[in-house]
C-alpha positions, -999 to +999 in steps of 0.1 A: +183+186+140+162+221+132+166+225+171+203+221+172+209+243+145+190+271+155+205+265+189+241+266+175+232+297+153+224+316+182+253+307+203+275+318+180+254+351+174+259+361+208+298+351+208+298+381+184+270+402+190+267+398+226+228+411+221+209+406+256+178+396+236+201+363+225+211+354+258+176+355+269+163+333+236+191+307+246+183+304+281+145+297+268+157+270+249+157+251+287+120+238+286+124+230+244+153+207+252+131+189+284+107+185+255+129+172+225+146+149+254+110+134+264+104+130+226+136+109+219+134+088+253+112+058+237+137+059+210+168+056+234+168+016+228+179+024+191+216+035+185+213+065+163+192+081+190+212+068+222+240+090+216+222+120+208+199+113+233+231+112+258+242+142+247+212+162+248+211+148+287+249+163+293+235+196+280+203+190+300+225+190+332+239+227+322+205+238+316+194+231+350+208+258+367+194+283+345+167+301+360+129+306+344+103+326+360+071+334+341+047+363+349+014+359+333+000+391+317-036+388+297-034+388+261-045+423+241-071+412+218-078+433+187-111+418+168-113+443+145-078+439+132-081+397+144-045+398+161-037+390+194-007+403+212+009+380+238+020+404+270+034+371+296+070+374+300+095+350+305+127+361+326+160+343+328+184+335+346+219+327+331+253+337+341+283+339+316+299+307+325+268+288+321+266+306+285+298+293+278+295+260+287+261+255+271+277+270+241+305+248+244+284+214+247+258+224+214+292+229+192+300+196+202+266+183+197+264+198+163+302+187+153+287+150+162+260+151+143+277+171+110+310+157+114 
């Protein structure tokens, strides 16, 4: 549910904002929804997981065609201050109407699950 939420929050952030750093954090989201649907598959025998499960596979299928790539880049390590900065990047791929339908299928998700 967390998941969805924040999902849905940021959807409609960027309907209104239209902030590149939102685009980018949705089209992220791809590899946390293969990992909630992995998650939820030995629970698809159970009803109030199948549909949501079904679902989550529909928006799955949009996510596909959003493009990942992931440069490495070794971590800054401060010892002195004990913080350590993460430099990798992520870039992505994800066109407007992709945005939109995505957009489109975790509203409907969300609607589902809230009524």
């Amino acid at each position: 549910g967390g998941w969805i939420e924040s999902l849905y929050f940021a959807v409609n952030v960027k309907q209104s904002m239209n902030l590149p750093q939102i685009k980018q954090r949705i089209g992220e989201q791809k590899n946390s929804l293969n990992s909630l649907i992995k998650l939820l598959t030995p629970f698809s025998s159970q009803q109030e997981f199948a549909e949501l499960l079904d679902s989550l596979t529909e928006l799955e299928k949009i996510f596909s065609k959003v493009e990942l790539s992931y440069s490495y880049e070794k971590p800054v390590v401060d010892p002195d201050k004990k913080m350590t900065t993460i430099s990798s990047k992520t870039d992505v791929k994800i066109t407007p109407g992709q945005l939109d339908s995505i957009s489109k299928k975790i509203i409907t998700i969300r609607t589902q699950i809230v009524g």
